[in-house]
N, C-alpha and C positions, 0 to 999 in steps of 0.2 A: 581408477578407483570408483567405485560405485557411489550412489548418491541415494539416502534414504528418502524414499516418499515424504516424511513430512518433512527433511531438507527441503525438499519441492517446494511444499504446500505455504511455509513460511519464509522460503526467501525474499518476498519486498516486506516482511516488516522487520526480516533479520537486518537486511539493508540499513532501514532507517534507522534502527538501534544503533548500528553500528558508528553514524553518523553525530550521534547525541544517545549518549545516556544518558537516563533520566528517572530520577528517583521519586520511591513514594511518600510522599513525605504524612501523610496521614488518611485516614479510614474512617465514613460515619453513615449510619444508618438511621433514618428520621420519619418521624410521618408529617405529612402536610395534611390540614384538613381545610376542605372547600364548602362555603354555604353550597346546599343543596336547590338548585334552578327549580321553581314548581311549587314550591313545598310552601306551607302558610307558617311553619316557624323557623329564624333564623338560626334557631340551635339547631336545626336539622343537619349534619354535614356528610359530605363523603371524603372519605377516607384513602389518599396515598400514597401507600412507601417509595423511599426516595435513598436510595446507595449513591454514595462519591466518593470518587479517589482525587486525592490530591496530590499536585509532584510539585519539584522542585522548578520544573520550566514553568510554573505558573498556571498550569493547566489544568482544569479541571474536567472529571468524565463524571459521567450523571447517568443509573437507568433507575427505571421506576421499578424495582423488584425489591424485596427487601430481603438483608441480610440477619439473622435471629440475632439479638444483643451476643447470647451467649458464644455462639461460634466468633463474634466479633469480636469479644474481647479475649477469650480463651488463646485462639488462632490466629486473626485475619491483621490485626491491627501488630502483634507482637513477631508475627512471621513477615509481613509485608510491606511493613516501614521502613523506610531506608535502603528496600530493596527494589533488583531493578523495574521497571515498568511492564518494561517488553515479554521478558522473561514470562508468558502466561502458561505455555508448554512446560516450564519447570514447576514455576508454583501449584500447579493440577497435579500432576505425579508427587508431588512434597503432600499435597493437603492426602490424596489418595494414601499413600503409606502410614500417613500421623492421622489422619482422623476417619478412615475407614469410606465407604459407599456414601453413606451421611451425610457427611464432611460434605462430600462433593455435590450432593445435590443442593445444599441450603447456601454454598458459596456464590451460587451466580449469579446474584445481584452486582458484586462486587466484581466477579468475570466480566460483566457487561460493559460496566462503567470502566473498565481497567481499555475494554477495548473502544468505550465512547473517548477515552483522552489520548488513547494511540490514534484515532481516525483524526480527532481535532486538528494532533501535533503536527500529522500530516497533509493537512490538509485535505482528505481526501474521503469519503461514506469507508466504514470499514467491510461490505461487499468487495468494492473492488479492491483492496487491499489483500483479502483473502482471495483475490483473482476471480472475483464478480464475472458472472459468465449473463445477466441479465437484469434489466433495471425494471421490472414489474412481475409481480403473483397473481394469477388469477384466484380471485377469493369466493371460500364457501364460508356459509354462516352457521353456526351451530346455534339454533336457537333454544334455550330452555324457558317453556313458558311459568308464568307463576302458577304457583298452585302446587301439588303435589310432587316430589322431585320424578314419579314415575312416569307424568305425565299423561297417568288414568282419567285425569278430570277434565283432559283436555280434550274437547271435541276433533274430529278426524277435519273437519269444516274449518278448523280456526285454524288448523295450523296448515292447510291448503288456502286458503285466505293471503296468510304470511308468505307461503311460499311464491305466490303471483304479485301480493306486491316487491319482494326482492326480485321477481323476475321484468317484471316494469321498470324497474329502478337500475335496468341491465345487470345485476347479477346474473351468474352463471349456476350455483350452486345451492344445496339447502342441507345441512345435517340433523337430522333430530335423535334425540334417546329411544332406545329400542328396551324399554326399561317395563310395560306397562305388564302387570300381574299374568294374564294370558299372552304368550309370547307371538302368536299368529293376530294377534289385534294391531301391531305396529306394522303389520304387514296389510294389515287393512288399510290401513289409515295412508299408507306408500302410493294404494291404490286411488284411494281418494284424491293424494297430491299430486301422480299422475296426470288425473281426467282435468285435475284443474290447469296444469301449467304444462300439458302436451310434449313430444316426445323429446327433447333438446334439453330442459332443464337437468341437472344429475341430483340425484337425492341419493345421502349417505344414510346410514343408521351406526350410532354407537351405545354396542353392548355393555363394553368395559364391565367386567362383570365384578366389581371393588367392591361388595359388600358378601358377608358369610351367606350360604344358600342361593345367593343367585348363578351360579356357573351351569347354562344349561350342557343336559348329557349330549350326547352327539346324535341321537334322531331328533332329539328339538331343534338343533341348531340345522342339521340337513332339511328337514323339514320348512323352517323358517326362510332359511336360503330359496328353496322350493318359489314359497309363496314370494317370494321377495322377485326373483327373476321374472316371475309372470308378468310383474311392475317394473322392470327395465331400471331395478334400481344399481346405483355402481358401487357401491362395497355395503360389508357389513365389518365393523370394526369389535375385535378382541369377546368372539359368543363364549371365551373359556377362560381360563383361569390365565393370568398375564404368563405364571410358568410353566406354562403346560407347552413345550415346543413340537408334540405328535400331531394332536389334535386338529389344531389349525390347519395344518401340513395338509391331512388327510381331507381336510372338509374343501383346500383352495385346488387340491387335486382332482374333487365329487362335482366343484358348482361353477358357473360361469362367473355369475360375480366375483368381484376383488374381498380377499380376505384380509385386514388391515390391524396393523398392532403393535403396540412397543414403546406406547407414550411415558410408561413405569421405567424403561430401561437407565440403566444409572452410567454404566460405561460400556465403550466400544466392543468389551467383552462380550455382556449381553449381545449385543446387537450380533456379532460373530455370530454366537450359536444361534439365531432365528435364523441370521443368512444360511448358515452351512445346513441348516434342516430345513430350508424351505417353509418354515413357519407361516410366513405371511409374504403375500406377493406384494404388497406396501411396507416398508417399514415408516414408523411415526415416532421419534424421539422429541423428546421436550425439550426446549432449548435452555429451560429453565430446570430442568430434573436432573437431566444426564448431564450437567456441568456448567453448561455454557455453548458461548456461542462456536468456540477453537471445538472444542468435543463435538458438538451438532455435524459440525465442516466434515472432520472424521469419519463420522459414523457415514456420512453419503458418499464421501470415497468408498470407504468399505464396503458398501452397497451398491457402488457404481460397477465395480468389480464382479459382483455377483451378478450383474444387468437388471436390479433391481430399482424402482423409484421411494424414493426419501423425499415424503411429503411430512413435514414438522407439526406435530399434535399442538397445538395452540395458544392464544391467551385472550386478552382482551386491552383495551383502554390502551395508556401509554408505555404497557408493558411490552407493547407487540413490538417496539420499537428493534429491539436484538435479535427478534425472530424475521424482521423485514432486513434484516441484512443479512444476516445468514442463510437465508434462503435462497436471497439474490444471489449468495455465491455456490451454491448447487447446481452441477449440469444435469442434475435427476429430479428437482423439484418442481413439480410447478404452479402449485396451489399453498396458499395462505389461510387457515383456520380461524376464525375471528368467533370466538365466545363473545354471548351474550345471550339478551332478552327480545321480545318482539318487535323490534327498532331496526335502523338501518345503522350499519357501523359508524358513521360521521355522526348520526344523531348520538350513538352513545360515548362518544366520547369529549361529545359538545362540554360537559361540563369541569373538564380537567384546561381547555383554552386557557382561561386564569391565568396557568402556569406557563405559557408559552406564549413569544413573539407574532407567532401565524402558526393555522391546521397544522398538525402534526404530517397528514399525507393526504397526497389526491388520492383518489378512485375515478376512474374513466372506464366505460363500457365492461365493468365487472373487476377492472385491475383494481392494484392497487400498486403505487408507483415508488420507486426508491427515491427517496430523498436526494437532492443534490448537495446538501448542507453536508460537512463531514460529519466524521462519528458516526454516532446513532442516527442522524440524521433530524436531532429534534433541536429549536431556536428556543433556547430557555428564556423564560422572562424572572430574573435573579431575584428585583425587586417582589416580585408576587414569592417566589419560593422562601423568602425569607420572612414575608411578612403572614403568611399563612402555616408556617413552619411550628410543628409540635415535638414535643420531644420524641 
């Protein structure tokens, strides 16, 4: 008798279920707010969301995503009470049928924390649960600097500036918005960062083109590419429209650079037809859009298959935490996205500590390293999350 791939793909945590059922005994989504470090007033705070599931073995999962009241109370709390834990592969297919595409992209807060108190239970990072093939990401930065989101204001100097300090600091990587009014001007600015941080650095661009009127036609973006390769840049991410599956095709067939895209994708479906059309020679799902972190795993099988690499579209702060295990458990990943501002990733997330026992993660020579803690891999600090805790 045959054995379905995700039979495969979940038998140690079918194991463990089977071992101990374990129920959920409730559902909440909260914000915590932290004084803001720097700031001369103490009203000043930041702001973050906070998902847990709670079971019956006493255990609780925790990620910093949040779930919308509404899907909470409508769906998540009256479908997921009392039901089993383990069960993550059912309840994804249930919320799919009853709450559409939607559904499933704003539930993964709750996917996450669902898999922070299966890793707990177990003892064990939910990487290797999901048969963790690696315990460190090499990470690239996406930096967006202040100022204009298109990043016109930004001198071609300040963000080669930034790029040599992340390259002192052993990063590997830089990504910036290819977003500025003249589209051959981000390709200037490649060159600049270039001459400053010499041939070994990799500098990304992303187009994502999410707003009406920006989707360039296809001699800008061949063109762009053009100018891009002259600069030994390694991809340009998503020059067309997220559903456009020709385009892409056509343009990673024309250019040397990598063509990358698919952070919009909501389920494995998607991802199918960019594979089967060659869309993108990177696919990039969110681990937070397309489901979760069981969907992310997925989709890189799926893509393993096509001999394609499954590098995970990003987040920031303590959100990263579900996308550092899932990652770990990709034999096609091997880069980490870390959103932010002109900082180095430890400095920005310096100000959520508060909320935790010890850093969240090291960084060593550009990594960035799996937790050895189970779950998610984060040491709550209980007291702070309750006493900073907002509705």
């Amino acid at each position: 008798m045959s054995i379905s791939r995700r039979t495969l793909l979940a038998a140690p945590v079918t194991a463990l279920a089977a071992q101990n059922r374990v129920r959920i005994t409730g559902v909440e989504s909260f914000t915590v707010r932290l004084p803001a470090p720097g700031t001369p007033s103490p009203d000043v705070q930041r702001a973050y969301p906070v998902t847990r599931v709670h079971t019956d073995a006493g255990v609780t999962g925790t990620s910093f995503i949040a779930c919308p009241q509404e899907i909470l109370r409508s769906w998540v709390v009256p479908t997921l009470v009392g039901d089993d834990l383990f069960a993550v592969d059912r309840h994804l297919r249930r919320l799919q049928m009853e709450r559409g595409e939607s559904g499933v992209q704003i539930w993964s807060g709750v996917e996450h924390a669902m898999w922070d108190a299966i890793g707990r239970l177990a003892g064990r990072p939910v990487a290797q649960l999901l048969g963790g093939v690696r315990d460190r990401l090499r990470v690239y930065r996406t930096c967006v600097f202040p100022g204009k989101q298109d990043q016109s204001d930004v001198p071609y100097e300040t963000q080669a500036a930034y790029a040599v300090k992340l390259r002192n600091a052993g990063y590997h990587a830089m990504k910036i918005r290819a977003w500025r009014p003249r589209p051959m001007d981000d390709a200037d600015a490649v060159g600049v960062i270039r001459r400053a941080v010499g041939p070994a650095f990799k500098i990304m661009l992303d187009r994502t083109a999410v707003r009406p009127g920006w989707v360039w036609d296809y001699p800008t973006a061949l063109k762009v590419c053009r100018g891009l390769e002259r600069h030994n840049a390694y991809w340009l991410e998503e020059p067309f429209d997220g559903n456009d599956l020709e385009s892409p095709a056509r343009l990673a067939a024309e250019v040397d650079i990598s063509i990358t895209g698919g952070e919009l994708g909501k389920t494995p479906f998607h991802f199918n037809n960019f594979l089967k059309n060659k869309t993108y020679d990177i696919i990039q799902p969110d681990t937070r859009i397309c489901g979760g972190i069981w969907p992310a795993k997925k989709i890189s099988v799926l893509a393993e298959s096509y001999g394609v690499p499954c590098i995970q579209h990003g987040n920031s702060g303590l959100a990263l935490a579900g996308y550092i295990q899932a990652g770990c458990a990709m034999t096609n990943c091997e880069w980490q996205e870390i959103i932010g501002g002109p900082n180095l990733p430890d400095e920005q997330w310096a100000p959520a500590l508060k909320l935790l026992k010890r850093p969240p993660w090291r960084i060593e020579n550009g990594y960035i390293l799996l937790p050895d803690l189970p779950g998610l891999g984060l040491d709550l600090n209980e007291d702070a999350i309750k006493e900073y805790r907002r509705a």
